[in-house]
Backbone bond lengths (Angstrom), bond angles and torsions (degrees), N, CA, C in turn:
res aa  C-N    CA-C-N  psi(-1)  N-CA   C-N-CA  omega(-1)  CA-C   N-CA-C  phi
1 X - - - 1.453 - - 1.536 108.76 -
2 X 1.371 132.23 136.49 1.343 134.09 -165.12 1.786 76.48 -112.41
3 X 2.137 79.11 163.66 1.549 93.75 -175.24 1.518 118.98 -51.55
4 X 1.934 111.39 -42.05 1.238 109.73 -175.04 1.471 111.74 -63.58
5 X 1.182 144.94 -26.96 1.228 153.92 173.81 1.519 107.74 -55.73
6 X 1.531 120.90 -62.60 1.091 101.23 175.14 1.815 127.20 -94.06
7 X 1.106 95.86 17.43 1.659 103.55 157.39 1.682 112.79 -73.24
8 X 1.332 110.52 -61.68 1.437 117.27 148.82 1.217 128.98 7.71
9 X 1.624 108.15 -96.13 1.882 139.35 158.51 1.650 85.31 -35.34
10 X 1.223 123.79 -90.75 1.601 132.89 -156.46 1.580 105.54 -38.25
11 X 1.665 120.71 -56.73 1.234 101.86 168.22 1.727 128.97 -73.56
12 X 0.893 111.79 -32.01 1.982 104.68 145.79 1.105 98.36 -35.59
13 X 1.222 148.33 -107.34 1.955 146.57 -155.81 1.474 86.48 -25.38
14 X 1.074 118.06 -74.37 1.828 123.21 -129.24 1.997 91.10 -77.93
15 X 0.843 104.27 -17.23 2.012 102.50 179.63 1.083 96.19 -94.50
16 X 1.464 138.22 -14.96 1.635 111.60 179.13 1.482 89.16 -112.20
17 X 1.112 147.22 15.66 1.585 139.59 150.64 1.283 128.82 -70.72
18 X 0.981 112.35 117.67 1.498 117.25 -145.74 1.582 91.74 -102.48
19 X 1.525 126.26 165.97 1.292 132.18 177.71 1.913 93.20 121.22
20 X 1.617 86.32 159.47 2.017 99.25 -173.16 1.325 95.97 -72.54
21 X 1.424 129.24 -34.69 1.681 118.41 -173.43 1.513 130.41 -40.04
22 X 1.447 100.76 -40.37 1.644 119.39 171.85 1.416 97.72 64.15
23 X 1.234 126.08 56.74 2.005 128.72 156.47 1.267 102.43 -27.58
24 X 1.129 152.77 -17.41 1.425 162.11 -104.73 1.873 95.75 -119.57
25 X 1.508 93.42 -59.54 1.433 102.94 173.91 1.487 129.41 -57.37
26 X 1.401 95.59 -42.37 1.677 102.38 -167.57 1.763 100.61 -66.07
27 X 1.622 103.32 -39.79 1.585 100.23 -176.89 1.495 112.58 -44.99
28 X 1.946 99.88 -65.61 1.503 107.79 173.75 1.819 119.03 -30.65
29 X 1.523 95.81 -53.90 1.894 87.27 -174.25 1.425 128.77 -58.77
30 X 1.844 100.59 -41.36 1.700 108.27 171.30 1.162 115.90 -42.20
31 X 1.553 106.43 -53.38 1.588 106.60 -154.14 1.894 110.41 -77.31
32 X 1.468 98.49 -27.37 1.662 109.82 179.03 1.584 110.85 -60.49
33 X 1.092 109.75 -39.37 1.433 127.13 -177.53 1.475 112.76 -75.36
34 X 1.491 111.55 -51.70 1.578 105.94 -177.99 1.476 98.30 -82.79
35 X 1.090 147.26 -21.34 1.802 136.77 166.65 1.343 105.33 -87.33
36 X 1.360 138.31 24.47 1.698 117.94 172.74 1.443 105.58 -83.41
37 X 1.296 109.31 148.92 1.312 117.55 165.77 1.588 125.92 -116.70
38 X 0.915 111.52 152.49 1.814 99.72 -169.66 1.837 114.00 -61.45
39 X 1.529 120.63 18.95 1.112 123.37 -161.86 1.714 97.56 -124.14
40 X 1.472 93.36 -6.11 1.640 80.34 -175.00 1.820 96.75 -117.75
41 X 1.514 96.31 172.50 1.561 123.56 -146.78 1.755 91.22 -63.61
42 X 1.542 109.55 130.49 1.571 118.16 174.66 1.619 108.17 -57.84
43 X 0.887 119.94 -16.68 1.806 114.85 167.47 1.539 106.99 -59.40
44 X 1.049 124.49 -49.05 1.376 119.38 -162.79 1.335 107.43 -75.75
45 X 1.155 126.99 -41.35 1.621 133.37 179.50 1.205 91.61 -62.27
46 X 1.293 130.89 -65.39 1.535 126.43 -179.22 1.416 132.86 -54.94
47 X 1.458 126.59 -10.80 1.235 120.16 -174.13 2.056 81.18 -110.15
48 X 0.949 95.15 -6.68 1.755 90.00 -175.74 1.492 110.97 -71.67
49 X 1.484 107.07 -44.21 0.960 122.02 -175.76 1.920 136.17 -47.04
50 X 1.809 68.95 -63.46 1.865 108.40 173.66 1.646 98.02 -62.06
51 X 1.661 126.02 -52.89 1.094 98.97 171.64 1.584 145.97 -50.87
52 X 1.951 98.77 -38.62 1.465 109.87 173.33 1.787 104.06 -44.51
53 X 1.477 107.79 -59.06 1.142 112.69 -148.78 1.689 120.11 -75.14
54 X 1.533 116.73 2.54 0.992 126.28 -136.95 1.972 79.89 -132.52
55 X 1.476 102.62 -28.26 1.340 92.22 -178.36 1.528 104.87 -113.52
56 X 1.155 121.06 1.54 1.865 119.40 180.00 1.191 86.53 -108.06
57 X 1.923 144.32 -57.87 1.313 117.85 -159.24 1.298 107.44 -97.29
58 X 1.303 134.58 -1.03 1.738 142.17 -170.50 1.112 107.74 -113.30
59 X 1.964 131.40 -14.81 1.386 102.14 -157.76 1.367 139.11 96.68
60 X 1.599 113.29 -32.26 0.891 99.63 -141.64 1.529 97.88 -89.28
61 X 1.423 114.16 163.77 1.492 124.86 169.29 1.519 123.09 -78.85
62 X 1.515 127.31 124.96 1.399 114.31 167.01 1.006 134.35 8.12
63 X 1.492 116.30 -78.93 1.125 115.23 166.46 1.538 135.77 -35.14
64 X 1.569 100.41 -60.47 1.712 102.85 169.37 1.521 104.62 -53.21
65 X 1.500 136.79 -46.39 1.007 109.03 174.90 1.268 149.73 -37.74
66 X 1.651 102.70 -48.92 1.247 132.14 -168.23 1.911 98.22 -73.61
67 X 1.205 109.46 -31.67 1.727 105.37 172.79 1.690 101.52 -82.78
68 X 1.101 142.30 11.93 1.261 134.72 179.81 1.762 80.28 -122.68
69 X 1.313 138.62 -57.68 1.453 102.27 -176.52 1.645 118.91 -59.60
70 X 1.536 109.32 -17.98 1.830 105.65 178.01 1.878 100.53 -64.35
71 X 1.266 131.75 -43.18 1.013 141.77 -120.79 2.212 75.19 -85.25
72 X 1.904 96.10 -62.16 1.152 81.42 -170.68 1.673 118.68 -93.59
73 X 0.944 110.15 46.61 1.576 133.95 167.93 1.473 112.13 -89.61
74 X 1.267 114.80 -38.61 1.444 124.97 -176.39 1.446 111.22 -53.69
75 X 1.109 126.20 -52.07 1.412 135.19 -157.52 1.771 98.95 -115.72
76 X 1.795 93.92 125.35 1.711 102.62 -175.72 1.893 104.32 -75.30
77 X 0.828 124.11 166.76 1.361 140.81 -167.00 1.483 107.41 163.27
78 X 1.364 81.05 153.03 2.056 101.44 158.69 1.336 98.91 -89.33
79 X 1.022 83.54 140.49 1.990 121.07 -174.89 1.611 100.43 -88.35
80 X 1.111 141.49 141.17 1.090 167.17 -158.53 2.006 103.68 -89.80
81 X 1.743 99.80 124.66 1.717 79.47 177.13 1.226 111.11 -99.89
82 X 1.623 119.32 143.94 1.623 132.58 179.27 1.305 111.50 -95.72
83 X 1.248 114.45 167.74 1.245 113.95 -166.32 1.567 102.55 -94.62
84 X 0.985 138.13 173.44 1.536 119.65 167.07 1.936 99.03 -155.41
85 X 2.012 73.23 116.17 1.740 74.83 -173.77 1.497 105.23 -79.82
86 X 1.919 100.58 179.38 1.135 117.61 -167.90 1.343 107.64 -67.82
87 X 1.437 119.26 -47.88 1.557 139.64 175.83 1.590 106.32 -58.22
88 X 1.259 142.39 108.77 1.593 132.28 163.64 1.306 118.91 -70.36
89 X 1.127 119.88 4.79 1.838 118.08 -140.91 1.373 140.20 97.05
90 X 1.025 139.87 144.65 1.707 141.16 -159.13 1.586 94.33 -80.93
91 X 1.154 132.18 -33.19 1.561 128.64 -132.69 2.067 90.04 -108.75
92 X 0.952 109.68 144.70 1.580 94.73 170.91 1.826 105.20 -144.27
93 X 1.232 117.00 171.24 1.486 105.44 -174.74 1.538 109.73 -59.65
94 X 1.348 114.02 -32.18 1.656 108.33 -168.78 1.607 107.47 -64.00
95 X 1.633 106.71 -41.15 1.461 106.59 147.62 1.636 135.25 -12.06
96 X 1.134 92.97 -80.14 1.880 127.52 -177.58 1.776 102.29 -47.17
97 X 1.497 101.00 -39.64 1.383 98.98 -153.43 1.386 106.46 -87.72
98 X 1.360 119.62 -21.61 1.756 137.48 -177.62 1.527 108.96 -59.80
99 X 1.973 109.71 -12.52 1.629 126.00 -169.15 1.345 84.72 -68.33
100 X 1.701 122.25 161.44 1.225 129.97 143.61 1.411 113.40 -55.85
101 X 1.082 144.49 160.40 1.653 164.72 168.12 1.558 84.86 -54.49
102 X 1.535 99.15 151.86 1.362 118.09 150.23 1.646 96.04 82.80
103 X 1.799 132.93 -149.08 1.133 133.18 -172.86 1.443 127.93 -32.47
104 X 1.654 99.51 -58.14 1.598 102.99 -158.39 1.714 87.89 -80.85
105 X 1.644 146.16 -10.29 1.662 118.13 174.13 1.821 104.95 -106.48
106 X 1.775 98.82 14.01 1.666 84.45 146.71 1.268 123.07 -89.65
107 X 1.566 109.97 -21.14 1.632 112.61 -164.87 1.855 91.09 -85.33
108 X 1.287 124.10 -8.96 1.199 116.99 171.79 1.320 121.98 -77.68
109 X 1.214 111.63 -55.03 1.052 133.54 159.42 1.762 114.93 -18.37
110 X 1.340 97.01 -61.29 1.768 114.95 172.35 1.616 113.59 -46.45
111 X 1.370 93.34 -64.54 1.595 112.86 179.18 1.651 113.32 -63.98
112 X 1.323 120.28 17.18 1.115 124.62 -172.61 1.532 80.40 -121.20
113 X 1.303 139.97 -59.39 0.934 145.87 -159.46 1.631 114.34 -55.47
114 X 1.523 90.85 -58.59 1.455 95.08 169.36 1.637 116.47 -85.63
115 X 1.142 120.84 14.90 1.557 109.85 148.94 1.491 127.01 -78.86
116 X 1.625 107.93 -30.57 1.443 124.24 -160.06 1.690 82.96 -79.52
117 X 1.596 113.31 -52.19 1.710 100.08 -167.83 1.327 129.14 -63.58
118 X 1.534 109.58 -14.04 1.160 131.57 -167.76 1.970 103.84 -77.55
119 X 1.617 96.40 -30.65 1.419 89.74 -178.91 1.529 112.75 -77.92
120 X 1.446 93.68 -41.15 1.939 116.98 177.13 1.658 105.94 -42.93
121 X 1.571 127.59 -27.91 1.287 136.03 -144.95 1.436 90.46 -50.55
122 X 0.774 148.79 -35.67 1.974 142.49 -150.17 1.583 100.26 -79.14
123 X 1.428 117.48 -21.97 1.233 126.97 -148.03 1.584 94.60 -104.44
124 X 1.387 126.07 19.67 1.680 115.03 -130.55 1.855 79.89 -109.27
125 X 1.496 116.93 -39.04 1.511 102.96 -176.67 1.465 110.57 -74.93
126 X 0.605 129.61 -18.74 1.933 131.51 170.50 1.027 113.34 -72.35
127 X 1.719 131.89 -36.09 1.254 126.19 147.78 1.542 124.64 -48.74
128 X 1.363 100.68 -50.14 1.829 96.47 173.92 1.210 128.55 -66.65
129 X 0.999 121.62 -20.17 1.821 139.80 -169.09 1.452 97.89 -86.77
130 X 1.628 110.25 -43.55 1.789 91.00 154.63 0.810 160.50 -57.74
131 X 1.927 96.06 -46.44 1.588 107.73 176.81 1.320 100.57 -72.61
132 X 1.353 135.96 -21.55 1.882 115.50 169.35 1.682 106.12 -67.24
133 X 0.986 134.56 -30.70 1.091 121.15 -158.34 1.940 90.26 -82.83
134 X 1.266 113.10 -35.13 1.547 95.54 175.70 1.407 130.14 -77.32
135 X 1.804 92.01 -8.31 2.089 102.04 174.43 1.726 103.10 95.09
136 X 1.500 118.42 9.61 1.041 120.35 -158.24 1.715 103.03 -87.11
137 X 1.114 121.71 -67.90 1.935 117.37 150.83 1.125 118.49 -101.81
């Protein structure tokens, strides 16, 4: 099974999981972030980002994410360029997906999250300098 394959399967799990948290997001951000390439659109690296960082150093739940990517969706701009290291992170969805269902491939899920941000870390004040500029923390 290649990573995109089981990103796939993984978002199947995480869209029929029901609850306000919405796991749904965090999958989307890991995987956007650890597959960007310098050829694709600076929105995506950027909302990838803000999500990692917004849900490994803030807390926050999917959901809140997903209203902080509407928030800065509203207003057109150039998107900010990130660096994108060579390393993505140790953890990958095919990883994530080997978890049993239910507890232990949310806490994977997590640990996927904070592997991907952990590589992103260099990128971490350009993330913050945004979300103030949108009022978001």
């Amino acid at each position: 099974m290649t990573d995109t394959e089981a990103y796939h399967e993984l978002c199947g799990y995480t869209l029929t999981h029901g609850g306000a948290a919405f796991i749904h997001q965090h999958v989307v951000d890991a995987f956007a972030a650890q597959s960007a390439t310098e050829h694709g659109k600076p929105i995506g690296v950027t909302f990838a980002l803000v999500g990692l960082y917004l849900h490994f150093e803030k807390g926050f739940t999917g959901r809140q994410v997903q209203l902080a990517h509407m928030k800065m969706g509203r207003r057109k701009r150039t998107w900010p360029t990130f660096v994108l290291p060579r390393e993505r992170g140790t953890i990958t969805a095919r990883d994530v997906m080997k978890a049993p269902e239910g507890p232990e491939r949310e806490r994977a899920i997590d640990e996927w999250c904070a592997s991907v941000w952990k590589a992103f870390v260099q990128n971490r004040q350009t993330v913050v300098d945004l979300l103030k500029e949108y009022e978001i923390v």
